[in-house]
N, C-alpha and C positions, 0 to 999 in steps of 0.2 A: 843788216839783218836779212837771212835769206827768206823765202816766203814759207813762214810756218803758218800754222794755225794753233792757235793758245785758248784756254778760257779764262776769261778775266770773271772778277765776280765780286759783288758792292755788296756786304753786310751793313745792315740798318737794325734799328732798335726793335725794328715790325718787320721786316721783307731780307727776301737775300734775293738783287739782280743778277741775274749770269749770263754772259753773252758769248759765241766762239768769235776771235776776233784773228784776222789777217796781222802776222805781227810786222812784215814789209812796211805795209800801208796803213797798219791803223784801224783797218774798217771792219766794223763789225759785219760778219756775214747775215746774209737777209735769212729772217726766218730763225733765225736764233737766241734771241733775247726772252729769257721766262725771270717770271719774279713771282714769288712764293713767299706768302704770307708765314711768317714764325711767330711762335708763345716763347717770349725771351722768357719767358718765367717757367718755362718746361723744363723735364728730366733732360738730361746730357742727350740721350738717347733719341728722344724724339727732333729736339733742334738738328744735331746734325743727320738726320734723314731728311729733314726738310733741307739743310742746306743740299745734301748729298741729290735730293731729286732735282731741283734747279739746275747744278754743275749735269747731272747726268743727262738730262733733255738737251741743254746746250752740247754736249759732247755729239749727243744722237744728231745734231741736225748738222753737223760736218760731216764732207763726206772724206776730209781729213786724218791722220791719226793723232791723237792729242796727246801728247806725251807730256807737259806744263802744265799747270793750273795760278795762275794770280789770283790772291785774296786781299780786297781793301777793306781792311779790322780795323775797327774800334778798341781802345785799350781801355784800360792797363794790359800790353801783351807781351809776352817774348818772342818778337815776331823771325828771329829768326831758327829757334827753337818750335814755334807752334804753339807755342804755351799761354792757355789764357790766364790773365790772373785780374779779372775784373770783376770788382766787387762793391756794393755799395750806391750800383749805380741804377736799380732796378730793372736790368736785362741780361742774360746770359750767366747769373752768379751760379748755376749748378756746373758753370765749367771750368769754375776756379781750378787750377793748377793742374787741371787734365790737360794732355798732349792732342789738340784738336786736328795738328797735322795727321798723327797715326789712324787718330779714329776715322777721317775725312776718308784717307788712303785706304783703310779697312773696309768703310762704310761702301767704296766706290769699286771696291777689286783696282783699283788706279796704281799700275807699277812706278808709273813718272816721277815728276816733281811736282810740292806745291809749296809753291809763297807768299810772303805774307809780311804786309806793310801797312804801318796806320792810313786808315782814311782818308784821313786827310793831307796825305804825303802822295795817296794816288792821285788825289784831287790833282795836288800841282805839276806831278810826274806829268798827266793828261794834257794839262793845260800849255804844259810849258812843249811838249811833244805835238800833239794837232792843234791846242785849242788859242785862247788869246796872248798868251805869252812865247806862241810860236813863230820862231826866228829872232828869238832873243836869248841870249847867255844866259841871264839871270834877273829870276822870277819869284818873285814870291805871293804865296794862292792862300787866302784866309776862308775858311769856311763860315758861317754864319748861321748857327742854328742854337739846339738846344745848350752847346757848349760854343767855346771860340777853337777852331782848328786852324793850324798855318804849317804850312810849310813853305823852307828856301830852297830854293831847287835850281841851279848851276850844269848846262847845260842835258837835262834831265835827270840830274842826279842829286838825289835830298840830301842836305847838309846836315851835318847836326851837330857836331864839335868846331869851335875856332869861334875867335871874338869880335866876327863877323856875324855871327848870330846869336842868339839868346839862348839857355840849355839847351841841348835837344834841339833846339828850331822850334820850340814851341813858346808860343805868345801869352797861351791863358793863363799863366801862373806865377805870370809876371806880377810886383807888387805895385797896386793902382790904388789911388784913393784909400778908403778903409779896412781895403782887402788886396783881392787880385781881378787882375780884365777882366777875366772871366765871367766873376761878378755882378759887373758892370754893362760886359758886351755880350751877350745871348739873349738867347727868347725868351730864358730865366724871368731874366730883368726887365723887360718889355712888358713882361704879362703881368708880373707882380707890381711893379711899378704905376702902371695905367690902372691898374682893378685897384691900386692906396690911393690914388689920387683922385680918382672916378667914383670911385664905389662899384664898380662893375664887377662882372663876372667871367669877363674873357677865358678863355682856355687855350687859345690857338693865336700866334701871332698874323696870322692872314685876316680874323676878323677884326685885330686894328689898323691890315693895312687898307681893309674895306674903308673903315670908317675915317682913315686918312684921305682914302680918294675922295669917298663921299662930302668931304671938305672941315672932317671933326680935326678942330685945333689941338686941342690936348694930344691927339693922335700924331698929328705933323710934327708935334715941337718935340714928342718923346723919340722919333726916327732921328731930328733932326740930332738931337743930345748924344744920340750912339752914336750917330755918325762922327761929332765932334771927339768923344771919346774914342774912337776907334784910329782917328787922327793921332792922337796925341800919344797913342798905345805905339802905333806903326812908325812915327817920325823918325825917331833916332835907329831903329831899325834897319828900316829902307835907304837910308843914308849911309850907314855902318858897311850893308850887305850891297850899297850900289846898284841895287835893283833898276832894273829899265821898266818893268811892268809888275802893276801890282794887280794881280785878279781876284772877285771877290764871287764867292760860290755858296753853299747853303741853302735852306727855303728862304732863311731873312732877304736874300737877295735882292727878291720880287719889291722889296721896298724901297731900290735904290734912287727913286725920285724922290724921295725924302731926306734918305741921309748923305747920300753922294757931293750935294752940294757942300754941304756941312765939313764933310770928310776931307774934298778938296781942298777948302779953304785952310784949314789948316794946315796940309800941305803946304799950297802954297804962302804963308804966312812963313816956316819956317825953310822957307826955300829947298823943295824936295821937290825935283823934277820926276819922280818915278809917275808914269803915265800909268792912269786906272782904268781899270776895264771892267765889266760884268760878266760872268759865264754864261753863256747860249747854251751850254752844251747840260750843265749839272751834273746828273748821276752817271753820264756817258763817260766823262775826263775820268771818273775814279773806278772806273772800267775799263776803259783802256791805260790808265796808268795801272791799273791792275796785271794786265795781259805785258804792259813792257817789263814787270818785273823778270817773265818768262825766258827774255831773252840773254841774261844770264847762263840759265840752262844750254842753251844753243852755245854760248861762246865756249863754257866748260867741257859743252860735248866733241867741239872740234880740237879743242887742245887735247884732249885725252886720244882723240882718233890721230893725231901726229904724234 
């Protein structure tokens, strides 16, 4: 990759990050990172001005031209169409089945390009490219929050067909227990599960991991349990896909003294050498996995200019 400059940019349920990012090296340039609070419950109209002012600050603080734009989306999307079709989920349903690439492009006067990839596929794009699955072939990056996100990612490139992965690459809708992982492994089930068991009130999965540090048992043993689940979800997987490193990303993250041990063990139980890691980086990886999307653009351009 020759040294462009791209905007990478991380859609969340509340905020849209946007960074201009060095696509050479990775780095995001200093002085360019904004994050701008959204009402995923707003008109079309207003969301994507919020997203459109984010991308546009970042654009302003290169002194670059930006011709790319990377988007790491949440689905349901057609992401390589633009098209959202998320619904049900209580955030962004006024943009069911509108083209958010157009309107983006509109919203911004942006002649270029812009793409768009789950989430959690930039997560591992990120990871497997700068972050802890870097200098390894094949990675696979789970995210850890309000849902379960994964992606298998082969030397930066997301998989998602062959029987080396699960549909899609994606884990959470795999059939587990009574249901699906998913379930079982989110913040969902953290919160809901400890407030049956507790009687509490929790809202936020940080304030059990407070009370996990603080030394509440109930709190350890419930880390400890996803951890074990999350094992038994990923084994056959990791083993299938050969994975050398497994990265684990999300807010849950922050809990990995809890459930990591857990996680391993089972690993190691059914003899899965895939080495685990925790992201340092977070919202950065699916930001810069954002911005390598961009570099498509660049290869399309030089074959057309031959």
């Amino acid at each position: 990759m020759n040294s462009h400059v791209v905007i990478g940019a991380d859609v969340g349920g509340s905020h849209i990050t946007a960074a201009a990012v060095e696509l050479q090296s990775g780095k995001i340039i200093a002085g360019s990172t904004y994050k701008q609070k959204v009402n995923a419950a707003a008109a079309p109209e207003e969301i994507i001005t919020c997203w459109a002012k984010a991308i546009k600050a970042s654009m302003n603080a290169s002194e670059e031209v930006i011709e790319a734009i990377g988007i790491a989306m949440p689905g349901p999307f057609d992401y390589a169409n633009g098209i959202s079709y998320i619904r049900g989920l209580a955030k962004y349903e006024s943009l069911y089945g509108l083209n958010v690439k157009e309107l983006l492009k509109e919203e911004l006067k942006f002649p270029g390009e812009i793409y768009f990839e789950n989430d959690a596929s930039c997560f591992g794009i990120g990871e497997s490219w700068l972050g802890e699955g870097a200098g390894c072939k094949r990675v696979v990056a789970v995210t850890l929050g309000t849902g379960l996100g994964s992606a298998f990612v082969s030397d930066c490139e997301v998989q998602k067909t062959g029987n080396e992965i699960p549909e899609d690459g994606y884990l959470y809708k795999l059939p587990y227990k009574q249901g699906i992982a998913e379930d079982y492994i989110s913040s969902r089930w953290l919160i809901k599960t400890f407030n049956d068991e507790t009687g509490s009130k929790i809202t936020e999965v940080k304030e059990i991991n407070e009370l996990a540090l603080s030394g509440n048992i109930s709190a350890q043993q419930l880390f400890c349990q996803m951890g074990t689940m999350l094992g038994e979800v990923l084994t056959p997987w990791l083993t299938r896909f050969n994975a050398q490193r497994l990265v684990i990303g999300g807010n849950v993250r922050n809990a990995h003294s809890f459930f990591l041990p857990s996680l391993k063990k089972v690993l190691e139980t059914n003899q899965v050498n895939t080495g685990v890691y925790i992201s340092t980086k977070g919202e950065e990886s699916a930001i810069a996995g954002a911005a390598y999307l961009c570099s498509q653009f660049f290869v399309s351009k030089t074959s057309t200019a031959k």
